[in-house]
C-alpha positions in Angstrom: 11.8 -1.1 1.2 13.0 2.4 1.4 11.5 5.7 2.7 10.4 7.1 -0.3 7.8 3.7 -1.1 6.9 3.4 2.2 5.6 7.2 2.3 4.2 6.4 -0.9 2.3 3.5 0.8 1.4 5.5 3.2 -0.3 8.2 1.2 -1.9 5.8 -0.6 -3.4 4.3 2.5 -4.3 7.2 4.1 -5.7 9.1 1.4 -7.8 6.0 0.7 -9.4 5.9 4.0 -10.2 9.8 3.6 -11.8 9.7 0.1 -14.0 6.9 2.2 -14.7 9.1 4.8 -15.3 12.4 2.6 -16.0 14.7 6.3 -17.1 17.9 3.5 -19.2 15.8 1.1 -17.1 17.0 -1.5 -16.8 13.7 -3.8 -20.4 13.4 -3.8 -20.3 16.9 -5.5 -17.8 15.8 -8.4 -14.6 17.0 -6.3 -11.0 15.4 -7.7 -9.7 12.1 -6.0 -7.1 14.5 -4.5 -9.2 16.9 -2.8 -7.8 16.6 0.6 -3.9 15.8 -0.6 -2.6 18.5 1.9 -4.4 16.8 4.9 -3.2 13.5 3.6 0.1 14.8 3.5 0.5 16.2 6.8 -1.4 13.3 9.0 1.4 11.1 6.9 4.0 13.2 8.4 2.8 13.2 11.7 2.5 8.4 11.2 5.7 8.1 12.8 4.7 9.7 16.1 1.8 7.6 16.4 1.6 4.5 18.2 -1.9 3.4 18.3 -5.2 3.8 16.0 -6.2 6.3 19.3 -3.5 8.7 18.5 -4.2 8.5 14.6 -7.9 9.9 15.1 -5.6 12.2 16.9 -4.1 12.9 14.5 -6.5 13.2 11.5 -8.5 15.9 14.3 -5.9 18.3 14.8 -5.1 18.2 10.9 -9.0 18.6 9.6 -9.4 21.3 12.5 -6.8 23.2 11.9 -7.5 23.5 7.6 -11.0 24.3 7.7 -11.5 25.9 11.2 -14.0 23.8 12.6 -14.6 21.9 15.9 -16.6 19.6 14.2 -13.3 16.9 13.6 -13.2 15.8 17.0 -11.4 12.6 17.9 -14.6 10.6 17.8 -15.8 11.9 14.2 -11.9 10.8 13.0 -12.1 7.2 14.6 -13.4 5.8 11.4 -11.1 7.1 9.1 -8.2 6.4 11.7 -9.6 2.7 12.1 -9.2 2.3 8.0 -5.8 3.8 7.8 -4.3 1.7 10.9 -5.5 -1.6 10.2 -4.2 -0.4 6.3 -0.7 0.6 7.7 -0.3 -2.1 10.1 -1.5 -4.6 7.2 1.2 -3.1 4.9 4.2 -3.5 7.4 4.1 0.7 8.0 3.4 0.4 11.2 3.8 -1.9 14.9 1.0 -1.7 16.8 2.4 -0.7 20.2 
C-alpha cells in the first residue's frame, strides 16, 4: 500500500473517531461532517511519532488546545477519541503498537 492510501486511511480513521467524540457539540447543531478537517489533518501528521494510544491523546490535546485556545483538551478528555483511533490504526495495519 503506498503513502498516499495509508494517509487516506488514516484520515478516515481519525476523523471518524473525532466526529464520535464532537469536544464543541458542533454536529449536534447541524455542523458539516468535516468540521474539524484541520485538526484531523495535523494529529495525522503528527501518527508517525506516536508510539502508543498514551501519546495519541497527546497528541489530539496539543492539537485541540492549540485551535481553539482552551485548556479544557487535556490528555484525559482526548483518551477516548485516542482509544478509537489507535485500536482503528492498529486494526488497519497503520500502526505497531510499541
Amino acid at each position: 500500500m503506498n503513502s498516499r492510501s495509508h494517509y487516506d486511511q488514516s484520515l478516515a480513521i481519525v476523523s471518524s473517531a473525532i466526529r464520535a467524540w464532537d469536544p464543541l457539540g458542533l454536529a449536534a447543531d447541524g455542523a458539516p461532517p468535516d468540521e474539524y478537517a484541520q485538526e484531523v489533518a495535523r494529529i495525522v501528521a503528527r501518527i508517525p511519532r506516536c508510539r502508543s494510544e498514551a501519546e495519541l491523546a497527546a497528541a489530539i490535546s496539543e492539537v485541540f488546545s492549540e485551535s481553539f485556545e482552551s485548556d479544557s483538551f487535556t490528555v484525559a478528555n482526548c483518551s477516548e477519541p485516542a482509544r478509537r483511533a489507535w485500536t482503528g490504526l492498529v486494526g488497519a495495519g497503520l500502526l505497531q503498537p510499541a
